[in-house]
N, CA, C and O atoms as a GROMACS GRO file, in nm:
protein
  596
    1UNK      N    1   7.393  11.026   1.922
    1UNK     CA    2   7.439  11.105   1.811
    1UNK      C    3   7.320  11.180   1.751
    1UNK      O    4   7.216  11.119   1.727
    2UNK      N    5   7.335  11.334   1.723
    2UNK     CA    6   7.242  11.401   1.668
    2UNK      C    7   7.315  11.456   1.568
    2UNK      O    8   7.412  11.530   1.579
    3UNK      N    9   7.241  11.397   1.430
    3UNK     CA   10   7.258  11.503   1.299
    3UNK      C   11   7.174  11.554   1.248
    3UNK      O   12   7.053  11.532   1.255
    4UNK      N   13   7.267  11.678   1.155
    4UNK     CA   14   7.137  11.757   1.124
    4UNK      C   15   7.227  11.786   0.971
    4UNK      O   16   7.346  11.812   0.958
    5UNK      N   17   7.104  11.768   0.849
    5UNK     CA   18   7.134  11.774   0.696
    5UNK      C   19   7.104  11.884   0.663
    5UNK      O   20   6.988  11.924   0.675
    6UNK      N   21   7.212  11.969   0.607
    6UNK     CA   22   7.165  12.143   0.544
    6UNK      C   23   7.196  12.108   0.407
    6UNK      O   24   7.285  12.028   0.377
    7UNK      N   25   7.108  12.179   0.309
    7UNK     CA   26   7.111  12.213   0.177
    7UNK      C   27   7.061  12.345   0.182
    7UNK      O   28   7.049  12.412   0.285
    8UNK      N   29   7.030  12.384   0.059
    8UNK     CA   30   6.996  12.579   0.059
    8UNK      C   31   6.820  12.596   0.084
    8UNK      O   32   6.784  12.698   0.143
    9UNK      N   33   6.711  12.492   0.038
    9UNK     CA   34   6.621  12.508   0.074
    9UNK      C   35   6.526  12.466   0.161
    9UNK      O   36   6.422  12.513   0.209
   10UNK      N   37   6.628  12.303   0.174
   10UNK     CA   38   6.550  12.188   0.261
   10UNK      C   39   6.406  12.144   0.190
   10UNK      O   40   6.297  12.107   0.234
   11UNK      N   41   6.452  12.163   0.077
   11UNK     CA   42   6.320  12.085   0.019
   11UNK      C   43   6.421  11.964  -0.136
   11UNK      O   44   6.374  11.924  -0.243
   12UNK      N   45   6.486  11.955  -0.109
   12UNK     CA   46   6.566  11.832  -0.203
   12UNK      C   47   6.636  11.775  -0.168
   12UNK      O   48   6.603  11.664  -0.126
   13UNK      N   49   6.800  11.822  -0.161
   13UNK     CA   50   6.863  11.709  -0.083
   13UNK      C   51   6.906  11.680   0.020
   13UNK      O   52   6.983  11.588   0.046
   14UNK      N   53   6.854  11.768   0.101
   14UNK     CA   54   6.852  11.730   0.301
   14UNK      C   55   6.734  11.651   0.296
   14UNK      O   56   6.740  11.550   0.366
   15UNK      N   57   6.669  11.661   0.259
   15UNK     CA   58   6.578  11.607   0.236
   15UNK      C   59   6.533  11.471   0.253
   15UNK      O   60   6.460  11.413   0.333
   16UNK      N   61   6.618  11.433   0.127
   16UNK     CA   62   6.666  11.299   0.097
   16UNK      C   63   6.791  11.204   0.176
   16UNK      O   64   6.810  11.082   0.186
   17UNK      N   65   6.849  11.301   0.217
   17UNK     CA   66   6.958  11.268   0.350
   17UNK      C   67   6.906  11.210   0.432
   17UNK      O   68   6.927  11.094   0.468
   18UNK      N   69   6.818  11.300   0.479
   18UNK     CA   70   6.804  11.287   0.605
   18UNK      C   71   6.668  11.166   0.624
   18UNK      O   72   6.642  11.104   0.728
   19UNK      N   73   6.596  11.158   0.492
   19UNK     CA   74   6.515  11.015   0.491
   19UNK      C   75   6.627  10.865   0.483
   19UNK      O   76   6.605  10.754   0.531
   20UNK      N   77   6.751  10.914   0.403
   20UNK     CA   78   6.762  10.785   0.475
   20UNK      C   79   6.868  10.766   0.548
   20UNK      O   80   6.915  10.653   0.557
   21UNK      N   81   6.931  10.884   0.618
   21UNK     CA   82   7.006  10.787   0.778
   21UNK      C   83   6.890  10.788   0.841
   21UNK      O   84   6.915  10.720   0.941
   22UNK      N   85   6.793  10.816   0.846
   22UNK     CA   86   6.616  10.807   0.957
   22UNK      C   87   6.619  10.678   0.915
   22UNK      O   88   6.610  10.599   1.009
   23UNK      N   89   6.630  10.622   0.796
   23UNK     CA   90   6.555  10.494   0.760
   23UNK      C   91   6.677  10.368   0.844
   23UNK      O   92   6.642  10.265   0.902
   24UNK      N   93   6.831  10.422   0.826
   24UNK     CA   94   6.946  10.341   0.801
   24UNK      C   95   6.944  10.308   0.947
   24UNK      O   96   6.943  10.192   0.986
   25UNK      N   97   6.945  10.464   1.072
   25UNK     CA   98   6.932  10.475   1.192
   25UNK      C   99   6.824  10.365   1.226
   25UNK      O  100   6.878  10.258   1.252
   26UNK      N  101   6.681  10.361   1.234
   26UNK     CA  102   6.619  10.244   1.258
   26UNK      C  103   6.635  10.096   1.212
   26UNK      O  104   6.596  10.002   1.282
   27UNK      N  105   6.676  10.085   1.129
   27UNK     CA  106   6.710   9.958   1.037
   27UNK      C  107   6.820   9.885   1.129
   27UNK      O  108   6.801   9.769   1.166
   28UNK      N  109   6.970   9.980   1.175
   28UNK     CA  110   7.060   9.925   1.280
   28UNK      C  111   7.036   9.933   1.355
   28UNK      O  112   7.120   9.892   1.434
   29UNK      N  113   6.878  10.003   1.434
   29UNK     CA  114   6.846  10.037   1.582
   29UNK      C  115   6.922  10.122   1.690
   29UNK      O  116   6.897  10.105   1.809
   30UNK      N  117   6.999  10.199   1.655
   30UNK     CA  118   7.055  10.291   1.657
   30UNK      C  119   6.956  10.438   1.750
   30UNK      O  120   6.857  10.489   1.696
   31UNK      N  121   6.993  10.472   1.852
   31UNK     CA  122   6.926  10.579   1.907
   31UNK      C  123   6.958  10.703   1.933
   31UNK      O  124   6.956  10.771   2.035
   32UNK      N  125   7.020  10.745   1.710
   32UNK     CA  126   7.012  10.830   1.743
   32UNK      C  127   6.936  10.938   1.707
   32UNK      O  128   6.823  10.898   1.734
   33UNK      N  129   6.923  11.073   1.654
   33UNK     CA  130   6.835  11.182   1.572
   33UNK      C  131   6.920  11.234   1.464
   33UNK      O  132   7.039  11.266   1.459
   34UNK      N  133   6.834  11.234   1.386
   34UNK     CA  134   6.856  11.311   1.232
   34UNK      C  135   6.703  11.405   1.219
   34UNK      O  136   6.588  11.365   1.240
   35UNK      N  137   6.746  11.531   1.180
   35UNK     CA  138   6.654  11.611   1.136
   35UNK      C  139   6.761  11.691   1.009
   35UNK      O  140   6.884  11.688   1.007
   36UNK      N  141   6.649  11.775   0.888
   36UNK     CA  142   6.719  11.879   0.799
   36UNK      C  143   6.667  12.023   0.841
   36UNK      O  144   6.569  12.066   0.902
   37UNK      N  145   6.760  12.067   0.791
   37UNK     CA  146   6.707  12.226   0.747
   37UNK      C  147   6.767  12.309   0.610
   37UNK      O  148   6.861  12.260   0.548
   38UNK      N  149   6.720  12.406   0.580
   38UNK     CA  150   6.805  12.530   0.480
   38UNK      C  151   6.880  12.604   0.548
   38UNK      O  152   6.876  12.618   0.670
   39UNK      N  153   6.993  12.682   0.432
   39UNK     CA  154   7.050  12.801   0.514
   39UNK      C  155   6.930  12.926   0.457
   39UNK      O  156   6.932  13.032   0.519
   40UNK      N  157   6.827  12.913   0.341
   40UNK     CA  158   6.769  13.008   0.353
   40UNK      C  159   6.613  13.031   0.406
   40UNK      O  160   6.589  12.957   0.502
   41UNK      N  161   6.523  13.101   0.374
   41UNK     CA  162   6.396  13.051   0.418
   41UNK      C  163   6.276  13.093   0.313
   41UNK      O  164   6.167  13.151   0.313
   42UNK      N  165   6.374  13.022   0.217
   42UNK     CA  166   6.244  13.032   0.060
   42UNK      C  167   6.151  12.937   0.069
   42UNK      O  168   6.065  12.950  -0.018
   43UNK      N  169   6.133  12.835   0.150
   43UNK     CA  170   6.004  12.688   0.177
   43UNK      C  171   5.977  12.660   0.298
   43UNK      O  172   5.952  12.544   0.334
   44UNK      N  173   5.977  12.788   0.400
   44UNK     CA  174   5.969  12.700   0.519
   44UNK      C  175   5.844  12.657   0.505
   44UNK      O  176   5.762  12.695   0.421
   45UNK      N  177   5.831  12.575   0.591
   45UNK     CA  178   5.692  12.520   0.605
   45UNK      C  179   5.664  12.372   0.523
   45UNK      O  180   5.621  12.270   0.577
   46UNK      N  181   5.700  12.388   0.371
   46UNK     CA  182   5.672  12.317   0.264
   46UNK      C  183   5.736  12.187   0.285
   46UNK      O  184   5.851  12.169   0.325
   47UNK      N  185   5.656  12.106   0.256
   47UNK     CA  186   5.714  11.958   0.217
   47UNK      C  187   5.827  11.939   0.104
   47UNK      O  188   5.834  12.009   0.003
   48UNK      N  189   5.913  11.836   0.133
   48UNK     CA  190   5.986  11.842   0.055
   48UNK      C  191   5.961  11.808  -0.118
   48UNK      O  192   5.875  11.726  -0.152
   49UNK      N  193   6.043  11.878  -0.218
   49UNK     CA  194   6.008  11.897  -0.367
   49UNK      C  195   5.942  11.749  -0.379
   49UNK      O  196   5.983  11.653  -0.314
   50UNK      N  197   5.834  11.744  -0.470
   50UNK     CA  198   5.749  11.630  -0.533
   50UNK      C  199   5.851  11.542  -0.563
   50UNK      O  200   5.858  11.430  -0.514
   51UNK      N  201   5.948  11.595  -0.659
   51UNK     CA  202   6.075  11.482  -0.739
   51UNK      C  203   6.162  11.397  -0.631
   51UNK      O  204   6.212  11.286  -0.647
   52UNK      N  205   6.165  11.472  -0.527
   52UNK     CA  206   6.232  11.410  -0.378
   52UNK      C  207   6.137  11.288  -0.330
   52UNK      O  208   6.167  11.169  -0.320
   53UNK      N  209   6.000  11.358  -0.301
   53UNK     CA  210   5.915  11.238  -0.300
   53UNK      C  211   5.929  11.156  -0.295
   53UNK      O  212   5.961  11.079  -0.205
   54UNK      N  213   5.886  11.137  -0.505
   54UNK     CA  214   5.903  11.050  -0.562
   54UNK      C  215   6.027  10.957  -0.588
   54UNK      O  216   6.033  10.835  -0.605
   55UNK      N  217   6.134  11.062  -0.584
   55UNK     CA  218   6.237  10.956  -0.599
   55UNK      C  219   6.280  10.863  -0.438
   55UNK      O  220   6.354  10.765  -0.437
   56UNK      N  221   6.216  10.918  -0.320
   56UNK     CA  222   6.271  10.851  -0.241
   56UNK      C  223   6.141  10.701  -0.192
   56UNK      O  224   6.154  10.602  -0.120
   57UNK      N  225   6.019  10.755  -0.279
   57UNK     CA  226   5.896  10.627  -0.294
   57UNK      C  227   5.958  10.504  -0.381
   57UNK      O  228   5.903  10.394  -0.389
   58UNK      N  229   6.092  10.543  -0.451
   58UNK     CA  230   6.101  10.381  -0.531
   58UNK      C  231   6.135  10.353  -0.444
   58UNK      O  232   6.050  10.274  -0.403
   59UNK      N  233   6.217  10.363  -0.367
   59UNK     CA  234   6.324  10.286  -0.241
   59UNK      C  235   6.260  10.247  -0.132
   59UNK      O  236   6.310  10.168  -0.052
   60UNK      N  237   6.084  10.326  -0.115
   60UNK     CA  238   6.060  10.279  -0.014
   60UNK      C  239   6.043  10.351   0.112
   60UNK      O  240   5.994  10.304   0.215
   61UNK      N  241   6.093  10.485   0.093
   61UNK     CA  242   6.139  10.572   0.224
   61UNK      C  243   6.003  10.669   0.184
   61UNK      O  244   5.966  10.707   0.073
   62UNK      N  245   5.929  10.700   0.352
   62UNK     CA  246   5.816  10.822   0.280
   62UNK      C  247   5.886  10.952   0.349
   62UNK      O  248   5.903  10.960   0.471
   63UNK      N  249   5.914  11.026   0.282
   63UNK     CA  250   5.973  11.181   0.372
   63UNK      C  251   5.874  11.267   0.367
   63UNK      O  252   5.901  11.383   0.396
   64UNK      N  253   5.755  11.235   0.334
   64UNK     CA  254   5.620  11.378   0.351
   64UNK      C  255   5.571  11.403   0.503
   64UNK      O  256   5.463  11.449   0.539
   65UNK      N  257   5.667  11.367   0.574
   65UNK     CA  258   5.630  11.431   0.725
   65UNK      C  259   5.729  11.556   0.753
   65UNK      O  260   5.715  11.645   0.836
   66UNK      N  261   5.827  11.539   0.664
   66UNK     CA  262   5.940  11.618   0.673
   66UNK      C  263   5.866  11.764   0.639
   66UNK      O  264   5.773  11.759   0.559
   67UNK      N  265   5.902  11.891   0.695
   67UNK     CA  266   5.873  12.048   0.665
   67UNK      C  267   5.974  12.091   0.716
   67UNK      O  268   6.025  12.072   0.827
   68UNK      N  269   6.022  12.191   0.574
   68UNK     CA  270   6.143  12.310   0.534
   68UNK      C  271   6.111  12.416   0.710
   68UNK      O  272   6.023  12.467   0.779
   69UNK      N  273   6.278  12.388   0.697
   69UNK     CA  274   6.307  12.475   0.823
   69UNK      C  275   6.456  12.546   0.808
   69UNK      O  276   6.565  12.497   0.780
   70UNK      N  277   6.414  12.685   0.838
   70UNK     CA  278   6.591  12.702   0.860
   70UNK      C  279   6.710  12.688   0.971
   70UNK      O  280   6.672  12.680   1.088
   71UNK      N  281   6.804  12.686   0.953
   71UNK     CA  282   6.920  12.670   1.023
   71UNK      C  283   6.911  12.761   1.133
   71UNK      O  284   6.841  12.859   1.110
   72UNK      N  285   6.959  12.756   1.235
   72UNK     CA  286   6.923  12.835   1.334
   72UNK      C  287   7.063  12.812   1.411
   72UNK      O  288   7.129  12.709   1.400
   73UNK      N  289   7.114  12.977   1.530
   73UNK     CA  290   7.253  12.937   1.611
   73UNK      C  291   7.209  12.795   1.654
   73UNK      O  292   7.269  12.698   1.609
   74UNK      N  293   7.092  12.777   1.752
   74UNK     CA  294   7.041  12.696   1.813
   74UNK      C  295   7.053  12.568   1.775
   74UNK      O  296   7.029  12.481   1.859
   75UNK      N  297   7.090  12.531   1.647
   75UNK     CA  298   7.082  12.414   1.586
   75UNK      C  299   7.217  12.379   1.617
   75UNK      O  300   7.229  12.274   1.681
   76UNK      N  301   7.328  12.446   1.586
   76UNK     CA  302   7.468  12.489   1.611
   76UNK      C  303   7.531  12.442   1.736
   76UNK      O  304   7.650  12.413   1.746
   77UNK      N  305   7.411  12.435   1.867
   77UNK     CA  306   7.459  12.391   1.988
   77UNK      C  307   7.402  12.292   2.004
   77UNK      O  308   7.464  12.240   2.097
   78UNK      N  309   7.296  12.202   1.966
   78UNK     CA  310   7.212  12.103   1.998
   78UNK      C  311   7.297  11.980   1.878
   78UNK      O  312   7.336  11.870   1.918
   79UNK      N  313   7.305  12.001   1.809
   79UNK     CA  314   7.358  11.863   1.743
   79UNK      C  315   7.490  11.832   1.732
   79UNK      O  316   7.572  11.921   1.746
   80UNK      N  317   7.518  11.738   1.713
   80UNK     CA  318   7.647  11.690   1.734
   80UNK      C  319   7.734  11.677   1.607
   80UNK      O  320   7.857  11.674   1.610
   81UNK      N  321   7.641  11.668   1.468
   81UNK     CA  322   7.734  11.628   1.324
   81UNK      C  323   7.620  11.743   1.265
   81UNK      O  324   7.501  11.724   1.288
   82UNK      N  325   7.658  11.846   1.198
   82UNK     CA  326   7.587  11.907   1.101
   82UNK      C  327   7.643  11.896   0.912
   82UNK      O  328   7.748  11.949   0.874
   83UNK      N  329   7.566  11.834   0.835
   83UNK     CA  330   7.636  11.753   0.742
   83UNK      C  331   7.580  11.848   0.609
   83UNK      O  332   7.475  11.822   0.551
   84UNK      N  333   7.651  11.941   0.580
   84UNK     CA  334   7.603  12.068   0.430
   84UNK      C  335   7.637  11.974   0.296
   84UNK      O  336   7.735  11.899   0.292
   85UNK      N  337   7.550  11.987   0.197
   85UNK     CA  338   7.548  11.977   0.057
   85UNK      C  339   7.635  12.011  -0.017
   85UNK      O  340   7.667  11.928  -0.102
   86UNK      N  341   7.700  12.134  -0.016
   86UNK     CA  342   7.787  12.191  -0.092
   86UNK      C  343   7.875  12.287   0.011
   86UNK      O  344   7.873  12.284   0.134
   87UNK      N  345   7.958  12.381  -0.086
   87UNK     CA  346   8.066  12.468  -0.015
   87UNK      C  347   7.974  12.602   0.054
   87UNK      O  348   7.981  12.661   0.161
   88UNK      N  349   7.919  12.610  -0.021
   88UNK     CA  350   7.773  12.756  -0.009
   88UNK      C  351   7.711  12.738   0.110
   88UNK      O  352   7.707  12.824   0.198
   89UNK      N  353   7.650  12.606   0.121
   89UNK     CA  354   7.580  12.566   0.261
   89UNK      C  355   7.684  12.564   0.336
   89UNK      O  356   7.655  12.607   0.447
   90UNK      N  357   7.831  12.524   0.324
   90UNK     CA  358   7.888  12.508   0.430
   90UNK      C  359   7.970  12.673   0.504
   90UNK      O  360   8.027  12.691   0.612
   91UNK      N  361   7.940  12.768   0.386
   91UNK     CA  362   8.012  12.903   0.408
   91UNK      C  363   7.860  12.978   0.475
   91UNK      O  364   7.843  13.090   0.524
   92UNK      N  365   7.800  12.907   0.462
   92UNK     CA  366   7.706  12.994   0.514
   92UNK      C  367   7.647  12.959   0.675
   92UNK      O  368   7.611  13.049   0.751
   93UNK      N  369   7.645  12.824   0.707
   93UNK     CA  370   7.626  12.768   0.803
   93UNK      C  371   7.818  12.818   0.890
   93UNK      O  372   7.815  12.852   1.009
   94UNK      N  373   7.896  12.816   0.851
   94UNK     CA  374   8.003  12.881   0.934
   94UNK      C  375   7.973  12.970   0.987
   94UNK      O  376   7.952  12.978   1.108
   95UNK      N  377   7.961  13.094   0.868
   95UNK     CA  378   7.921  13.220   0.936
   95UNK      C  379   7.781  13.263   1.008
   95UNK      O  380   7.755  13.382   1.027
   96UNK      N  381   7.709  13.177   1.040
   96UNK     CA  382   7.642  13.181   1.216
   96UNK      C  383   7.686  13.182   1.319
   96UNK      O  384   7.619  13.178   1.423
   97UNK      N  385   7.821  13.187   1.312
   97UNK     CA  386   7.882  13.147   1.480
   97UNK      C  387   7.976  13.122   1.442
   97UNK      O  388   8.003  13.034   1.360
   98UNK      N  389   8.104  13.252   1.535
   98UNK     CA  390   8.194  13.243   1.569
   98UNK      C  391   8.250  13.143   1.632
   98UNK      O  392   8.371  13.159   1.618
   99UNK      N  393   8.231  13.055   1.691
   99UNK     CA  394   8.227  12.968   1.820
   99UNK      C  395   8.292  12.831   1.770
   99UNK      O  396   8.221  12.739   1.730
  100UNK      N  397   8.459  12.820   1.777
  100UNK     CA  398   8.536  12.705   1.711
  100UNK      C  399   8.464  12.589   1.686
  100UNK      O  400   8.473  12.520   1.585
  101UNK      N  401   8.381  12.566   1.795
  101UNK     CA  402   8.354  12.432   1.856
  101UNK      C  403   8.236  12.375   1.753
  101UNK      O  404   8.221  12.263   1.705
  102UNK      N  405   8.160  12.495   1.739
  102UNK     CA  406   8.071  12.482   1.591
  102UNK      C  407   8.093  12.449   1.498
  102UNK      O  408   8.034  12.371   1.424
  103UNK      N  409   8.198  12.512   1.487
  103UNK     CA  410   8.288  12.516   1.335
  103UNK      C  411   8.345  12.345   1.279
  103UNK      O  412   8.321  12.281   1.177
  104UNK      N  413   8.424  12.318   1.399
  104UNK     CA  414   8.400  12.148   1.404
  104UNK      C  415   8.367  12.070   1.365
  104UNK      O  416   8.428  11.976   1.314
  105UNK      N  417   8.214  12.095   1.384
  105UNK     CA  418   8.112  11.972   1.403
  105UNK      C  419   8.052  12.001   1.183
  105UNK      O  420   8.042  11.913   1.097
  106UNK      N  421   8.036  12.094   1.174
  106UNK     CA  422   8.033  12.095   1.044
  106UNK      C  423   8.123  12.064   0.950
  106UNK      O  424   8.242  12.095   0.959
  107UNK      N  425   8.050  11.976   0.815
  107UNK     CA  426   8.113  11.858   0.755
  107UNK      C  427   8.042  11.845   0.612
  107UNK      O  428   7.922  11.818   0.599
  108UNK      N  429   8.145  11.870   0.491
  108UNK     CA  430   8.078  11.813   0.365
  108UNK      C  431   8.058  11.690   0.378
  108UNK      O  432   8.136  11.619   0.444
  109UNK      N  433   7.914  11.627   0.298
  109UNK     CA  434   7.861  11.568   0.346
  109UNK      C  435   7.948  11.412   0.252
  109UNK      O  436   7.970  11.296   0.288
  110UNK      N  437   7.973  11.482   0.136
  110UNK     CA  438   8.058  11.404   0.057
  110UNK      C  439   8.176  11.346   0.095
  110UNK      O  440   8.217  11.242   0.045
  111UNK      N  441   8.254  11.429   0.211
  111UNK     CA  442   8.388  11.353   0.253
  111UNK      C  443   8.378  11.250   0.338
  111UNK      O  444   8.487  11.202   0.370
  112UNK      N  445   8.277  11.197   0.388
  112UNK     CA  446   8.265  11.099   0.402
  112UNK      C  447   8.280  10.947   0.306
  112UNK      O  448   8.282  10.835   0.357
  113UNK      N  449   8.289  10.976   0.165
  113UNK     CA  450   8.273  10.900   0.066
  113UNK      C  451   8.431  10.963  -0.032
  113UNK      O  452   8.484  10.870  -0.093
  114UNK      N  453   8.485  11.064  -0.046
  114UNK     CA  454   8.586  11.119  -0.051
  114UNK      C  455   8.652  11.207   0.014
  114UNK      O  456   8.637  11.327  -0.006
  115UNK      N  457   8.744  11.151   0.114
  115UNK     CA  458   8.806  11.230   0.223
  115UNK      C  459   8.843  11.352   0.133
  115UNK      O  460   8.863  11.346   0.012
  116UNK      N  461   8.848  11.444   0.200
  116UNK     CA  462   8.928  11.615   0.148
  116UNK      C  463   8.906  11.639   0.046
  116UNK      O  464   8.964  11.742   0.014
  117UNK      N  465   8.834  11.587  -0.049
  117UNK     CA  466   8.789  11.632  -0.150
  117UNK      C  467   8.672  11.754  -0.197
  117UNK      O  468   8.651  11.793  -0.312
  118UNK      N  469   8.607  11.799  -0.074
  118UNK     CA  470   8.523  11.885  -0.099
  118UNK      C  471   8.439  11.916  -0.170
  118UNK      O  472   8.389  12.028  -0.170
  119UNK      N  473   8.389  11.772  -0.284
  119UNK     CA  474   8.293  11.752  -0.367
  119UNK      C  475   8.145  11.792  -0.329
  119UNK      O  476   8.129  11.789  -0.207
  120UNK      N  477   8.076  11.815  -0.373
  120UNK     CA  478   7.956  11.885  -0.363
  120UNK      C  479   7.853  11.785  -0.389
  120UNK      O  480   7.884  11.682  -0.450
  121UNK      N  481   7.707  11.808  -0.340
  121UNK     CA  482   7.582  11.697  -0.377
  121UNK      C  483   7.503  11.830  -0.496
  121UNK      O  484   7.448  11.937  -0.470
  122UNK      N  485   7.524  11.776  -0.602
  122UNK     CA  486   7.458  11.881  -0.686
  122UNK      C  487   7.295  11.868  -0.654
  122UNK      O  488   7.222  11.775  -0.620
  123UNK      N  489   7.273  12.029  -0.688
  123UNK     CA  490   7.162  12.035  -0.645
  123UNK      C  491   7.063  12.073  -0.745
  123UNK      O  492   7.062  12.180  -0.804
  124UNK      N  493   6.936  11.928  -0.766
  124UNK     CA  494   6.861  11.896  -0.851
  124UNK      C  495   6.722  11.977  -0.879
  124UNK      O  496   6.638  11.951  -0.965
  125UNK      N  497   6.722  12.061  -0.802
  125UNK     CA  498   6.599  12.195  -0.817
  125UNK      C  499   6.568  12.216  -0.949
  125UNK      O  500   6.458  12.189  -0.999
  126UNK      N  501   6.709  12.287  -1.037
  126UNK     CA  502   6.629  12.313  -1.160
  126UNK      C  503   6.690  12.215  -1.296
  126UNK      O  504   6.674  12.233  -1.416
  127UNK      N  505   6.749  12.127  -1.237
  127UNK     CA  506   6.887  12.067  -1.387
  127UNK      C  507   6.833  11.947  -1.315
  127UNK      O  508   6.865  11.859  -1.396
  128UNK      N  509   6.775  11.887  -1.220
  128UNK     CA  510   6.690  11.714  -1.211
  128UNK      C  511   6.808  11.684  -1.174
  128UNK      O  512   6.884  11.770  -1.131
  129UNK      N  513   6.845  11.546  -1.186
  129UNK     CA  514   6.924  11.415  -1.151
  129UNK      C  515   6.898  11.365  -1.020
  129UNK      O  516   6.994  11.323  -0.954
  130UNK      N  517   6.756  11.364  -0.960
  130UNK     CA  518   6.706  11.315  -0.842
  130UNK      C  519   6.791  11.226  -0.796
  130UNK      O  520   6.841  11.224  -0.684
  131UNK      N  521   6.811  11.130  -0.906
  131UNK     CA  522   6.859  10.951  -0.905
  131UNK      C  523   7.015  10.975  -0.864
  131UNK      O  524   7.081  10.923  -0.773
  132UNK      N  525   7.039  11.038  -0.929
  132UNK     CA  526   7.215  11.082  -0.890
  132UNK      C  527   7.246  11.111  -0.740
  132UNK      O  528   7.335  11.060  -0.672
  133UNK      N  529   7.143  11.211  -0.699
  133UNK     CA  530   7.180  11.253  -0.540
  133UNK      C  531   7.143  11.145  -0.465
  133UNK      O  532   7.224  11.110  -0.380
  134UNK      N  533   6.996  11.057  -0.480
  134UNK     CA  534   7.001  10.963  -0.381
  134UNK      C  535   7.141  10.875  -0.421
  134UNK      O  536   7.227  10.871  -0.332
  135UNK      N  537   7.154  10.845  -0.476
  135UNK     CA  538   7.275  10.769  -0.440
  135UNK      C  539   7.408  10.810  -0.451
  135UNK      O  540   7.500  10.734  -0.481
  136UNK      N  541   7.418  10.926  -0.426
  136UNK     CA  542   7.549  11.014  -0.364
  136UNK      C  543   7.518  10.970  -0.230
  136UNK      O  544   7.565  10.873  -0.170
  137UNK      N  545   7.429  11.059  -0.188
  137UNK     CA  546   7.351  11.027  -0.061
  137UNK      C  547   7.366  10.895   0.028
  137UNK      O  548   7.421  10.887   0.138
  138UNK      N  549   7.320  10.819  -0.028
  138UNK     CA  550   7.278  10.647   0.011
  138UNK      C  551   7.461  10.625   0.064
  138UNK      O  552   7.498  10.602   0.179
  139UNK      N  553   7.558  10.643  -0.066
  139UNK     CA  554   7.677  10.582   0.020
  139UNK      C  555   7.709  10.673   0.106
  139UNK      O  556   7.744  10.609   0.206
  140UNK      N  557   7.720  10.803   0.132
  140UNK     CA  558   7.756  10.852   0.230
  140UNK      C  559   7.683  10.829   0.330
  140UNK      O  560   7.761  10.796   0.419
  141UNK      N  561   7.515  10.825   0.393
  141UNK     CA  562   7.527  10.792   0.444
  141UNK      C  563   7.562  10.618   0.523
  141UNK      O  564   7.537  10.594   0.641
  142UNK      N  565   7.607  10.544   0.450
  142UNK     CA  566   7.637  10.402   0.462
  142UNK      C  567   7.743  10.499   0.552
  142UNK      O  568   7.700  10.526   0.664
  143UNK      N  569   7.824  10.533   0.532
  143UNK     CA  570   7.975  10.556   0.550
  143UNK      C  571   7.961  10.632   0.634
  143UNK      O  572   8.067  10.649   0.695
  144UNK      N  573   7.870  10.699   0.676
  144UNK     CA  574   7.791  10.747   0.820
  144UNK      C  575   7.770  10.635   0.886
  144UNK      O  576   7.869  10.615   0.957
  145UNK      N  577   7.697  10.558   0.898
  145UNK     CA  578   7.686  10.485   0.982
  145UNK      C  579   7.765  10.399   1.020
  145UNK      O  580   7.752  10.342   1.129
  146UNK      N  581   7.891  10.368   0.911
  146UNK     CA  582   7.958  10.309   0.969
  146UNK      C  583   8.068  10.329   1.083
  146UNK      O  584   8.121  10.262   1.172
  147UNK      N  585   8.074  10.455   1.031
  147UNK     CA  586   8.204  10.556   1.104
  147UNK      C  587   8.179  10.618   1.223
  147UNK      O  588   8.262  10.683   1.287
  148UNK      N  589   8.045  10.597   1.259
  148UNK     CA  590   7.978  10.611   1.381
  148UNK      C  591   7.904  10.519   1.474
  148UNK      O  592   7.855  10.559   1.579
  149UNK      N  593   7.898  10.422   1.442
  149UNK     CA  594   7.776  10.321   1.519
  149UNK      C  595   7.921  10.214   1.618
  149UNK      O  596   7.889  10.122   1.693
   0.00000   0.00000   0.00000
């Protein structure tokens, strides 16, 4: 299984996603890949936001290897679950590709934790609630791993 976590900059909460199915994935020994990206390219390069960091250092998880990347078709054919933040990431990651089969595999990341609900991972850039998204985060991905392993 290959996933891949989109938010808009890849420096907050793919971020944080994607530190911990990396962490959850090794913990069950599990072989599979998780990487993030943005749909835009305002940080490539950059480590993820300090507050991400930090909030993912209480728990234990280090994500400073992680660097902002954008979404690419290419990403579109290589992974198997692509898991967006909100409706924005997910309207925007659609319209890369015509290609049903794409279309598919992309998934709020929240309905995993509320089927069809289409709830959103608010995004803590300029209004904070670090603490809130990791643990939006944390149960979905539980509910990732369960629904897959």
């Amino acid at each position: 299984m290959k996933i891949l976590m989109v938010c808009l900059g890849n420096i907050c909460r793919s971020p944080i996603a994607h530190g911990l199915l990396q962490q959850k994935i090794k913990s069950e020994g599990l072989k599979w890949e998780v990487d993030s990206a943005g749909t835009s390219r305002y940080h490539l390069g950059d480590l993820p936001d300090r507050r991400s960091i930090e909030e993912m250092d209480k728990h234990g998880i280090d994500i400073r290897s992680q660097r902002s990347r954008q979404i690419g078709l290419s990403d579109l054919d290589y992974y198997d679950l692509i898991l967006v933040m909100d409706s924005s990431n997910y309207n925007d990651v659609i319209h890369l590709s015509q290609d049903k089969n794409h279309h598919d595999k992309i998934k709020l990341i929240l309905n995993f934790v509320n089927p069809g609900q289409n709830r959103s991972v608010p995004d803590p850039y300029y209004g904070g609630g670090f603490g809130c998204v990791y643990d939006l985060l944390n149960e979905a991905t539980d509910r990732i791993i369960e629904m897959y392993k």
